[in-house]
C-alpha positions, 0 to 999 in steps of 0.5 A, a space after each residue: 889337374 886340380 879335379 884329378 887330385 879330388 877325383 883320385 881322394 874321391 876314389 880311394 874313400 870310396 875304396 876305403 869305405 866299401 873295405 870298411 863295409 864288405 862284412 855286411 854283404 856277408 851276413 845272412 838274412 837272419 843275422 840282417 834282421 836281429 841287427 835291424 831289430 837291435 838298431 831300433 830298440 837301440 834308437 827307441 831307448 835312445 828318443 825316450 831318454 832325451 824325451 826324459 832329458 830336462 831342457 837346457 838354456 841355448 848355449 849351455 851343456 
């Protein structure tokens, strides 16, 4: 009885998810690439400025 509950949560996240998604089945190879280009300037700017950021003692912001 228990499992059922977490199989039925399972399955609508999964639904949930793949109705969150269903707009990237849409998009051309063209518009796949520019997002994959922009996702990795994006990542690079993103390790350059913590390589950049001064280090902080463990426990403080």
């Amino acid at each position: 009885m228990r499992y059922r509950k977490l199989y039925r949560q399972l399955d609508a996240v999964r639904d949930g998810l793949r109705t969150r998604t269903a707009w990237v089945d849409r998009l051309t190879e063209e518009e796949l690439v520019e997002m994959q280009r922009g996702l990795a300037e994006c990542i690079k700017a993103l390790q350059e400025t913590s390589a950049e950021a001064p280090e902080h003692p463990e426990g403080t912001p």
